[in-house]
C-alpha positions, -999 to +999 in steps of 0.1 A: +933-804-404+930-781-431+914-785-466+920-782-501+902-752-515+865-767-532+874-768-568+837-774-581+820-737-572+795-729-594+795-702-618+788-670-604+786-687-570+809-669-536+816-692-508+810-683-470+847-689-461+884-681-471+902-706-452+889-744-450+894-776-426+879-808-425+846-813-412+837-772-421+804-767-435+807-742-460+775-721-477+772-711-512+761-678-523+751-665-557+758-630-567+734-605-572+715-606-599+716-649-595+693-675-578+711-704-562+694-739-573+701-766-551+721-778-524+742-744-503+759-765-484+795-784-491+814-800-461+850-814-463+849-848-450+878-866-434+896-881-465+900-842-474+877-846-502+843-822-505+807-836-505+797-833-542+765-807-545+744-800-579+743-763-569+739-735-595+734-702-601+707-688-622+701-657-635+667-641-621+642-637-644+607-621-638+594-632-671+567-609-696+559-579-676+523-568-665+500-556-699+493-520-697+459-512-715+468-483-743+503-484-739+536-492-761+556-516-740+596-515-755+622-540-739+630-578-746+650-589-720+633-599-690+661-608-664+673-590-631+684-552-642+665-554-678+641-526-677+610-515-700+600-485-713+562-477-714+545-450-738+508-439-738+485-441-771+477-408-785+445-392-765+463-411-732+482-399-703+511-415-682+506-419-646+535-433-630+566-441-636+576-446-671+601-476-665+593-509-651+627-527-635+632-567-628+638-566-593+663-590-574+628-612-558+617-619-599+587-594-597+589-560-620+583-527-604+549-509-605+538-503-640+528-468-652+487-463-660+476-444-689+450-426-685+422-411-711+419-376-720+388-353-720+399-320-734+366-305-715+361-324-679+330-349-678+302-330-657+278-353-630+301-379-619+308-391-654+343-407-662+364-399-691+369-438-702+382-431-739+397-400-756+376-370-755+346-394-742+327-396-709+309-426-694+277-414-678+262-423-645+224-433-643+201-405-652+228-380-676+235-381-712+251-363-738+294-356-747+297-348-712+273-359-693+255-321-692+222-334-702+198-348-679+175-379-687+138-380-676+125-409-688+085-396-690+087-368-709+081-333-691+045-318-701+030-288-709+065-268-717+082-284-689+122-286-692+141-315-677+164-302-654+176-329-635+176-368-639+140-375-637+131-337-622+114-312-644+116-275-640+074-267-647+064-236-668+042-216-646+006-228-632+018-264-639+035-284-610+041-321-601+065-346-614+065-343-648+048-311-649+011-327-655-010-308-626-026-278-634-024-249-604-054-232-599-045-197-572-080-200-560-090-233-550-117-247-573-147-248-551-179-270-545-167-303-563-150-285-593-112-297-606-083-276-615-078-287-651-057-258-665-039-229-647-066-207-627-094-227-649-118-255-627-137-277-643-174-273-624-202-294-611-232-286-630-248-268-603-221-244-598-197-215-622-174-194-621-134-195-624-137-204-589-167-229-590-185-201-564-212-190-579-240-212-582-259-215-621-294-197-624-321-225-632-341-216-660-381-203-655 
């Protein structure tokens, strides 16, 4: 038997058939953009009469989008379509895609990132964190990380060259530049204590430590 068309369809609701009869279950669809709520089924029943249902449809909403550090978020309306429009702080640049849309699931599409700008590039592995300012690794300094850090000073006109290396003027060698070279081995107990100078044993002299001292008479 057929059946009177379902006069309670909710707002912005389709239904599944065109033609109905009793005992037909029929679903209820929303249309885009709208999330159905309740029950998607009505059936007829044999009086010709439809089973009540509290469906509805709802607009989709994906609520306040994502914060974007050191950016200028501009849109208020939050529901399926809506879009927002991001722009970078000064010193920042966009990565991305400037728009962020409400998508039919209630989640926003990706975000843009913006990023900081160095006008010269950080040197050593350092990152440009803030506008025209590098954050250093372990062991660099200075605007753009160009300046290595040695902790102990470098001695005896050593440079630092490197974290924790030094470059040693010449006759001094060793980590920080503290060990004197003597060319000629210091000889007979004597110790290298300044480039090509030993300290001797009393017994002994010479730059070398080679020549043994004359006893007096």
């Amino acid at each position: 038997n057929p059946c009177p068309v379902p006069f309670v369809i909710p707002e912005n609701a389709v239904l599944s058939e065109k033609e109905f009869y009793v005992d037909q279950n029929v679903s209820i669809k929303c249309r885009e953009g709208f999330l159905l709520r309740g029950q998607s089924t009505i059936t007829c029943n044999p009086d010709e009469t439809w089973t009540q249902t509290s469906a509805k449809c709802e607009k989709i909403s994906c609520g306040p989008p994502t914060h974007v550090e050191n950016a200028i978020a501009r849109g208020v309306h939050y529901q399926y379509g809506d879009m927002i429009t991001y722009s970078c702080y000064s010193g920042y640049m966009l990565e991305g895609s400037l728009r962020s849309v409400c998508l039919e699931n209630g989640t926003w599409t990706s975000p843009p990132v913006c990023r900081a700008v160095c006008r010269f590039p950080c040197q050593n592995g350092g990152i440009c964190q803030r506008p025209n300012a590098c954050s250093c690794p372990d062991g660099w300094m200075g605007r753009l990380c160009e300046e290595p850090i040695c902790i102990l000073p470098c001695l005896n006109g050593g440079r630092c060259v490197a974290p924790y290396q030094c470059d040693c003027s010449p006759g001094w060698t060793g980590s920080r530049c503290h060990t004197a070279v003597c060319q000629s081995p210091c000889l007979n107990g004597g110790k290298c204590v300044r480039p090509n100078r030993c300290h001797c044993l009393s017994a002994w002299t010479g730059h070398d430590c080679s020549r043994k001292r004359r006893t007096g008479f």
